[in-house]
C-alpha positions in Angstrom: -6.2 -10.1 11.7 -8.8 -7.7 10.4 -9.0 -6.7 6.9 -9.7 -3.1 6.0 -11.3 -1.8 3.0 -8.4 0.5 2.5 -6.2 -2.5 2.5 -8.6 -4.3 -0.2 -8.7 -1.3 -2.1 -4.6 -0.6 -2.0 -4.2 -4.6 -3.3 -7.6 -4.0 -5.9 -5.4 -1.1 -7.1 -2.0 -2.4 -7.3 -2.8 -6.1 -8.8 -6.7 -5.6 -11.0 -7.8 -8.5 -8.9 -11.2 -8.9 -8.0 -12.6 -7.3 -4.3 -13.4 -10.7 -2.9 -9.9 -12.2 -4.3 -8.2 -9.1 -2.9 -10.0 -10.1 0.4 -9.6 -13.3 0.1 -5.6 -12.7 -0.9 -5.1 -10.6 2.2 -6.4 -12.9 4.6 -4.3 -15.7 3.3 -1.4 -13.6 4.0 -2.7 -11.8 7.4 -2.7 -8.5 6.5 0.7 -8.9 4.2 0.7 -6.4 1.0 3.9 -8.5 -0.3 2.7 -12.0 0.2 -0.8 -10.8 -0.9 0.4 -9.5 -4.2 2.6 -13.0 -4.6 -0.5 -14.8 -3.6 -3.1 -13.2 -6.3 0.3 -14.2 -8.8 0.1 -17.7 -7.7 -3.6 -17.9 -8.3 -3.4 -16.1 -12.0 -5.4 -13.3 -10.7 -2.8 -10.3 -10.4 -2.1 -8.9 -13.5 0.8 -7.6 -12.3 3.2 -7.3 -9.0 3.5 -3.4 -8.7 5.0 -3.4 -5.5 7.8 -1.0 -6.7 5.9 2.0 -7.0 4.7 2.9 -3.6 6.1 5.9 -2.2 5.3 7.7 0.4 8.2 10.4 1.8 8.2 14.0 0.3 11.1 15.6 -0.9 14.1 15.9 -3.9 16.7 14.0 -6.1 18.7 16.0 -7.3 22.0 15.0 -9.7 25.4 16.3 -11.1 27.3 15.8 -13.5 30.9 16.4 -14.0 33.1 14.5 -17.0 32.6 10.9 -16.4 31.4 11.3 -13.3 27.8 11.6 -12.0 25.9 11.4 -8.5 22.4 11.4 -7.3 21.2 12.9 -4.0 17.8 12.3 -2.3 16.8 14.5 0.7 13.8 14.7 2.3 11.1 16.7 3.7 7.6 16.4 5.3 5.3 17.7 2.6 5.4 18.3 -1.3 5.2 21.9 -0.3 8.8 22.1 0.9 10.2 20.9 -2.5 8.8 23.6 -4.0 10.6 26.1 -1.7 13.1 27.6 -3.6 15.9 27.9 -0.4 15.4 24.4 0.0 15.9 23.4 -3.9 19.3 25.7 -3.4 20.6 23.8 -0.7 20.1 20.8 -2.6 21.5 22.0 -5.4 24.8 22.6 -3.2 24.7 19.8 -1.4 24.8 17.8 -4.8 27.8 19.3 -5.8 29.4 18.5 -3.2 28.5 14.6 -3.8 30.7 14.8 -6.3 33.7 14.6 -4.3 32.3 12.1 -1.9 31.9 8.2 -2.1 28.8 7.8 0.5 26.0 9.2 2.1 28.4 9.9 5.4 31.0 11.5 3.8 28.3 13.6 2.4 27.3 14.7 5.7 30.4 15.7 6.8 31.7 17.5 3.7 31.4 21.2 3.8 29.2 23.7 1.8 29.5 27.6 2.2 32.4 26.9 5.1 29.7 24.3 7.4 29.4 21.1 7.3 26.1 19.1 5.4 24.6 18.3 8.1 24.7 21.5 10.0 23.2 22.9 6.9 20.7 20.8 6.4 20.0 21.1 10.6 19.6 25.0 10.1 17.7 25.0 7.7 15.5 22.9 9.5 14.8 25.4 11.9 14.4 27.9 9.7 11.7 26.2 7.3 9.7 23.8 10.2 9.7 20.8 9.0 12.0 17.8 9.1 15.0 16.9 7.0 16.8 13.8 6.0 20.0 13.4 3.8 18.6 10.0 2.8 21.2 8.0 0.3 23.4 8.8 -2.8 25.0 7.3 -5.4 27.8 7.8 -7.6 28.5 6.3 -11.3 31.3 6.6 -13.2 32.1 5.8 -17.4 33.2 7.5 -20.6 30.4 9.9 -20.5 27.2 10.1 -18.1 24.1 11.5 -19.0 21.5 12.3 -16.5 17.1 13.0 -16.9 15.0 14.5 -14.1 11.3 13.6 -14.5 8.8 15.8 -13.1 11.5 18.2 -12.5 10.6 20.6 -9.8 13.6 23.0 -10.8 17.1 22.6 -12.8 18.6 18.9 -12.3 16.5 18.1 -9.5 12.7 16.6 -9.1 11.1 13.4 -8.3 13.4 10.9 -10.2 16.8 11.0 -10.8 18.5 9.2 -13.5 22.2 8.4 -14.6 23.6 6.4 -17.8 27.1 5.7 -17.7 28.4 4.9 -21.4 31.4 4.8 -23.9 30.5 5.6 -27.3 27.7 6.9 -28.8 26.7 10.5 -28.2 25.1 12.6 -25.6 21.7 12.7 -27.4 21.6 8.4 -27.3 22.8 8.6 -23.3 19.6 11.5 -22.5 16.9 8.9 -24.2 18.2 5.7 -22.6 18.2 8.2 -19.3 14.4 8.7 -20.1 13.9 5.2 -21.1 15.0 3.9 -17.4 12.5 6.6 -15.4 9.9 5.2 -17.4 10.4 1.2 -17.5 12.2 1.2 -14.2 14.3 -1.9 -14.8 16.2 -3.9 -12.1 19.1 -4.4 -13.6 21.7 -3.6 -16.6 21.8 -7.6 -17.3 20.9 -10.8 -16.2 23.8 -11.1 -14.9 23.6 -8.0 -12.6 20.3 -9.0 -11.4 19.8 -10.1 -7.7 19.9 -14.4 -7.6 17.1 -13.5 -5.0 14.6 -11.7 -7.1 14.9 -14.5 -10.1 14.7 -17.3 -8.0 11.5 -15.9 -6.1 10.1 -15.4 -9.7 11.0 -19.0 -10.3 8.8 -20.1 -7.8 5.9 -18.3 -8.4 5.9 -19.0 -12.4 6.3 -23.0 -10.9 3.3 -22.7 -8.8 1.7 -20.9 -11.7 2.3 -23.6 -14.0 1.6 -26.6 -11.1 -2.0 -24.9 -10.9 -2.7 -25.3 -14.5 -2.4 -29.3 -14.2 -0.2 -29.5 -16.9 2.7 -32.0 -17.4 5.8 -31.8 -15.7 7.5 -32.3 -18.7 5.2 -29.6 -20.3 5.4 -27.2 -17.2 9.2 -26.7 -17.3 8.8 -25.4 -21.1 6.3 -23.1 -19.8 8.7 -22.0 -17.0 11.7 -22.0 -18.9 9.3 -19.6 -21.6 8.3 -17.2 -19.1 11.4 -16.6 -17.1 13.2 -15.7 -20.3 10.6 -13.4 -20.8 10.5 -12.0 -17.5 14.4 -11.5 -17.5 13.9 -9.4 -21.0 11.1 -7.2 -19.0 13.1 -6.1 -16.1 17.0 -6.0 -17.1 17.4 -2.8 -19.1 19.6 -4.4 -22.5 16.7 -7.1 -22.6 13.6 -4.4 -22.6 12.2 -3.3 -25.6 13.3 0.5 -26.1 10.7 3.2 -25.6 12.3 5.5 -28.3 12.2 2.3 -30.9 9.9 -0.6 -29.4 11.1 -3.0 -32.6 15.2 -2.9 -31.2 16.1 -4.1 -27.4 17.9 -1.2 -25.5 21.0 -3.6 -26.1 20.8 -3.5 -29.9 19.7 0.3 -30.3 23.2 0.3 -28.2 24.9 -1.4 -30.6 23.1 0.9 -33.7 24.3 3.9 -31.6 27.7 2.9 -31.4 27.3 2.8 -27.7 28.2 0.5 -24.3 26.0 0.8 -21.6 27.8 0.4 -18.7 25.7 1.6 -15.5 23.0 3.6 -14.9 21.0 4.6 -11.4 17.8 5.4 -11.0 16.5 7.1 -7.9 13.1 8.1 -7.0 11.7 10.1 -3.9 10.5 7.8 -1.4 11.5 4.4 -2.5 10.9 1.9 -0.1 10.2 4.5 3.1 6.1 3.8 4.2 4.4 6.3 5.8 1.4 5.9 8.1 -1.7 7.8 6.6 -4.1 9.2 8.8 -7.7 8.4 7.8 -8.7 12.3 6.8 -11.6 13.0 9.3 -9.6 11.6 11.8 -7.3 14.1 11.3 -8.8 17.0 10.7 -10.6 16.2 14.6 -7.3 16.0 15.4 -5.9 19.1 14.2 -9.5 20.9 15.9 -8.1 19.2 19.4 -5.4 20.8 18.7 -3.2 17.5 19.2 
């Protein structure tokens, strides 16, 4: 398979490796982003696996709050310039109240807003704006109290990521900067036990073949591993990251300081895991002249 300098520049980007590595990483894995990144890993030349950041659909979280309970809404659109249209940020807004009384996505679209149903909304308003229109996902938290945070709001309680903290104890003030804490670090999971047996044990195996390529020891490589998976678990399970308000204190003990339980949190950002094919520009602006 044929690697493109777009592709080399996408891994150089995501990883800091070298150009020829990033070459080099790709052709290993035929073209693979993934297996590329977890390649460059192997070899101790990524500095980091940023897979999680690409996104690539347009569009709006929005959430709502009511008591202990709190949902999050994604819907999208074709271009940025549609979430910026204030008739669509209105339907959103309605259409994330209505999540409230809903427990998934197809329930949502069946529920009704201003006497029709979501999705007939959502298919008008299609027509009238031009562009396409997807009630992607929700979700829906529950606790004692739930505190939401929009980053890069576009308008009122919706924008480009969407986040709820479900807690008991503490005050709303602790729940709004633990919100903020989780848009910025992103973690995968409350705990370690929450986290996904699949996403340690594929870590596992790359801080073994990591530690194998050092020449090391066995006995000396399982410290090593045993060392960095402990420090991996701290960096993606929110009680175990250091606290962006107070970098001395894990979330978990600033928690504690507060008063506070953590119990759930969600944290939903436009575009997560959709790809979208990108049109190298000339080429498209020849094919926009053809009128195709």
């Amino acid at each position: 398979m044929a690697i493109t300098a777009a592709q080399v520049k996408e891994l150089r980007e995501m990883t800091g490796a070298g150009m020829m590595d990033a070459k080099k990483a790709l052709t290993e894995a035929d073209g693979d982003m993934d297996t590329a990144v977890d390649w460059l890993r192997t070899k101790g030349l990524a500095k980091a696996a940023k897979k999680s950041g690409r996104t690539a659909a347009e569009g709006l979280v929005a959430v709502a709050v009511e008591g202990g309970t709190g949902v999050a809404v994604e819907i999208n659109a074709e271009t940025d310039f549609v979430a910026k249209n204030g008739e669509f940020q209105s339907m959103v807004a309605d259409i994330s109240k209505a999540a409230l009384n809903q427990d998934s996505v197809e329930a949502l679209a069946e529920a009704e807003v201003g006497g029709k149903k979501v999705s007939e909304v959502i298919t008008d308003k299609i027509a009238k704006i031009g562009e396409n229109m997807t009630l992607r996902r929700m979700q829906k938290i529950e606790g004692g109290a739930v505190a939401s945070y929009i980053h890069n709001a576009a308008t009122e309680g919706m924008g480009n990521i969407g986040v709820l903290v479900a807690t008991t104890g503490g005050d709303e003030a602790f729940g709004r900067q633990v919100a903020m804490h989780i848009a910025a670090a992103n973690p995968a999971s409350l705990s370690e036990a929450d986290l996904d047996p699949a996403i340690v044990e594929k870590e596992r195996q790359i801080q073994i073949d990591i530690a194998r390529e050092s020449g090391k020891p066995e006995q000396v490589i399982e410290k090593m591993i045993e060392g960095r998976m402990k420090k991996f678990l701290a960096e993606v399970t929110l009680l175990g990251q250091a606290f962006v308000i107070d970098p001395d204190k894990t979330v978990g003990e600033a928690a504690k300081d507060a008063g506070a339980e953590i119990t759930g949190f969600i944290r939903m950002q436009v575009g997560e895991g959709i790809e979208k094919k990108e049109e190298d520009f000339a080429a498209e602006v020849a094919k926009a002249a053809q009128g195709g």
